[in-house]
C-alpha positions as CSV (number, residue, x, y, z in Angstrom):
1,X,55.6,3.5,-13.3
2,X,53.1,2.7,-16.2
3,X,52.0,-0.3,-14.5
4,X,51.0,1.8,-11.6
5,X,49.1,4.4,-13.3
6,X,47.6,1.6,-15.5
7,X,46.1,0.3,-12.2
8,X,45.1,2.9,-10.1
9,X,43.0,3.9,-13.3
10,X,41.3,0.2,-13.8
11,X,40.8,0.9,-10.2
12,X,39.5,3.7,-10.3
13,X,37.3,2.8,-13.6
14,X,36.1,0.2,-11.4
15,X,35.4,1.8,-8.2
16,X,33.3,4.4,-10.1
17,X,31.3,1.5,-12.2
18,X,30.3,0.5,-8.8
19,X,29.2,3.6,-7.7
20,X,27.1,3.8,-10.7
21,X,25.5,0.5,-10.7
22,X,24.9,1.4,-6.9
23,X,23.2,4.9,-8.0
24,X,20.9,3.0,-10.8
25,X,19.9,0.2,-8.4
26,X,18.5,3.0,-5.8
27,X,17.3,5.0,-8.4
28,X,15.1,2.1,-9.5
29,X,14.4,1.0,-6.3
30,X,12.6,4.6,-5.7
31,X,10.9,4.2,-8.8
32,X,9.6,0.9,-7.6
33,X,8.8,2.7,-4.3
34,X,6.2,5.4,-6.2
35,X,5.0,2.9,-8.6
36,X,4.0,0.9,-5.6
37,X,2.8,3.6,-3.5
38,X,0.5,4.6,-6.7
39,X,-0.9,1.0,-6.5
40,X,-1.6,0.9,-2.7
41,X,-3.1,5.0,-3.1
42,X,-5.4,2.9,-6.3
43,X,-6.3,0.3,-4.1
44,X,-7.2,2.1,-0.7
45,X,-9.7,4.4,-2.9
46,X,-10.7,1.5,-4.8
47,X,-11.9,0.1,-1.2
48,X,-12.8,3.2,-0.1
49,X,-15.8,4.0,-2.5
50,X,-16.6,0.5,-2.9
51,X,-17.2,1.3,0.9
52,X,-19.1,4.4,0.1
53,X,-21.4,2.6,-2.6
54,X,-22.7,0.0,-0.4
55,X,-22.9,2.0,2.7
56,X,-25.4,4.2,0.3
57,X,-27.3,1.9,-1.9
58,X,-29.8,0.8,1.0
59,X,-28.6,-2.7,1.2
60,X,-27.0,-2.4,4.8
61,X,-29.4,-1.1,8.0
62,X,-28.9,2.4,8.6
63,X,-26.4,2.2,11.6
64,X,-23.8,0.0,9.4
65,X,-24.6,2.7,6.3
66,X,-23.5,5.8,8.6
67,X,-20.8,4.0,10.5
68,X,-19.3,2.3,6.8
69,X,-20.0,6.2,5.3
70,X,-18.2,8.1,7.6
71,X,-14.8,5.9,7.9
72,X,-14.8,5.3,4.1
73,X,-15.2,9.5,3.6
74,X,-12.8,10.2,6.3
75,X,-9.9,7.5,4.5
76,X,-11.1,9.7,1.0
77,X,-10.4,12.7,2.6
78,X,-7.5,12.3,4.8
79,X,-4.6,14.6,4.6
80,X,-1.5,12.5,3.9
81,X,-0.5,12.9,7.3
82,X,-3.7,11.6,8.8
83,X,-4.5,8.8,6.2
84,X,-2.8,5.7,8.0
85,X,-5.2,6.4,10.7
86,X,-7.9,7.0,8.6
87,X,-7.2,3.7,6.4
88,X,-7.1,1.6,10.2
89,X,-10.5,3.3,11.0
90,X,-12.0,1.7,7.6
91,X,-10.4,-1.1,8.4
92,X,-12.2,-1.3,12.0
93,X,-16.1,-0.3,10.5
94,X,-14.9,-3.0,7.8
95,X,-14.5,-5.7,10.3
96,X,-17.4,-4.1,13.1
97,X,-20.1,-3.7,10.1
98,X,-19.3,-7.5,8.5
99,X,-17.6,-9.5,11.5
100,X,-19.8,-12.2,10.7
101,X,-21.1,-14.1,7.6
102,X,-24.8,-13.2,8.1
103,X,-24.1,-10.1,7.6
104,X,-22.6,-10.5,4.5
105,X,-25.5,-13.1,3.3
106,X,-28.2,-10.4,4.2
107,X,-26.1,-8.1,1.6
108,X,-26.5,-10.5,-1.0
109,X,-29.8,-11.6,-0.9
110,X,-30.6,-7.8,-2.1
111,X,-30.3,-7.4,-5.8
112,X,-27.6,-6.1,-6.7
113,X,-26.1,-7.2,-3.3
114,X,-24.1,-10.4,-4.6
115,X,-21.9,-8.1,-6.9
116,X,-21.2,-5.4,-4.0
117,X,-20.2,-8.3,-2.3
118,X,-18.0,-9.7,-4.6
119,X,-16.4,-6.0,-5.5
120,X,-15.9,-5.0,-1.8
121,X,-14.4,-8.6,-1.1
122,X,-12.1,-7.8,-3.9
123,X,-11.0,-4.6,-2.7
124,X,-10.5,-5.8,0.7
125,X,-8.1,-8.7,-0.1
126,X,-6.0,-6.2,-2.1
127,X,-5.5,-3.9,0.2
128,X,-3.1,-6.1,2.3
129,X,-1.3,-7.3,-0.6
130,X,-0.4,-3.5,-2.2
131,X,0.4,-2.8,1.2
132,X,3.2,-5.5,1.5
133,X,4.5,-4.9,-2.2
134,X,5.2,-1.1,-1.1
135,X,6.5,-1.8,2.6
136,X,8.7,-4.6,0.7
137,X,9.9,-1.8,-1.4
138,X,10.7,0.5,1.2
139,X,12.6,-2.2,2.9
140,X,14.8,-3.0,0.2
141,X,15.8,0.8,-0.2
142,X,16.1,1.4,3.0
143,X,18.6,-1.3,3.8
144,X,20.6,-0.5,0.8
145,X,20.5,3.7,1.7
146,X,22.1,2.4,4.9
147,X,25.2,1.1,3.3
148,X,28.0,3.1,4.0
149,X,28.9,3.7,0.4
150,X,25.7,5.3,-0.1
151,X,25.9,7.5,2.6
152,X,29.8,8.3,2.0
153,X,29.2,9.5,-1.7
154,X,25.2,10.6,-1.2
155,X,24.6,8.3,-4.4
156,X,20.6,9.0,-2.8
157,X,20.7,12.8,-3.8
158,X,18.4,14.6,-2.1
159,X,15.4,11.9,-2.5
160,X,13.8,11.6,1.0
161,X,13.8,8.5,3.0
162,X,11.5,6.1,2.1
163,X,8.6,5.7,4.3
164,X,6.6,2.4,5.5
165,X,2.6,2.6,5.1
166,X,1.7,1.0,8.4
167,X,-1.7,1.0,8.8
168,X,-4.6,-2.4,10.3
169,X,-5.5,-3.9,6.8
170,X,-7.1,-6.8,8.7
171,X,-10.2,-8.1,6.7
172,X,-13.4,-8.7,8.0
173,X,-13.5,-12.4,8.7
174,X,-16.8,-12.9,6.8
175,X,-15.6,-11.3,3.7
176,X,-11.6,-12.5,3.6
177,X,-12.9,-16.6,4.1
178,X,-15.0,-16.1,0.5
179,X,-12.6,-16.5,-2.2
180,X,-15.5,-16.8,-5.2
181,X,-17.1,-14.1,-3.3
């Protein structure tokens, strides 16, 4: 009779060490999903004004400036709802205003042009690579919310379901083939 007792409460003590390594492991993974999603947030406003700078500082023809101007303000001020949109629409001017390398090489023959170059370059390529970290994130939690422990003891508490960002983070050609730019 001892013995019995003796195991159901090792199993027991296990089962429940499981559940709590289980609970910690989504617990960090959210953690890892808002630390990412506050690195992908930095990076898209980082782009963003870059965007906003250049479009401004007289270096680009007046067409690119307004079109550049608008979608970066519109990505700035996007409602959370909205802002996937709003990030493919910066995306698209990106790639319309500096589709191809001459564009780009106009830019830097203005002074001051070779560093807004280099900074918006910089911005663009990390865009994509925030992007995946948090998606990557979201996977990981996702597949282990769908577990059926997880959703038999609620070991997610009332978090909500981690969300994707899907959005076109496509660089412009002439500014994603530059790696010293």
């Amino acid at each position: 009779m001892i013995e019995i007792i003796v195991w159901t409460v090792a199993a027991l003590v296990a089962i429940g060490l499981y559940l709590s390594w289980t609970a910690g492991r989504l617990d960090r993974l959210h953690a890892r999903i808002d630390a990412a999603r506050a690195a992908l947030d930095a990076q898209l406003l980082r782009r963003a004004s870059v965007t906003q700078e250049l479009a401004t500082s007289g270096v680009l023809d007046p067409a690119a400036s307004i079109v550049l101007y608008e979608a970066a303000h519109a990505a700035r001020q996007a409602e959370e709802e909205q802002r996937e949109v709003a990030e493919s629409e910066l995306s698209t001017a990106l790639r319309a205003v500096f589709g191809e390398t001459a564009q780009v090489d106009a830019v830097k023959e203005v002074p001051g042009g070779e560093d807004a170059a280099k900074e918006l370059a910089a911005a663009v390529r990390r865009v994509p690579m925030a992007r995946r970290f948090h998606n990557d994130s979201v996977r990981a939690a996702r597949a282990l919310r769908r577990h059926r422990t997880v959703r038999l003891f609620r070991l997610a508490g009332h978090a909500p379901f981690p969300l994707a960002f899907e959005m076109d983070d496509e660089p412009p050609v002439a500014l994603a083939d530059r790696p010293g730019s």
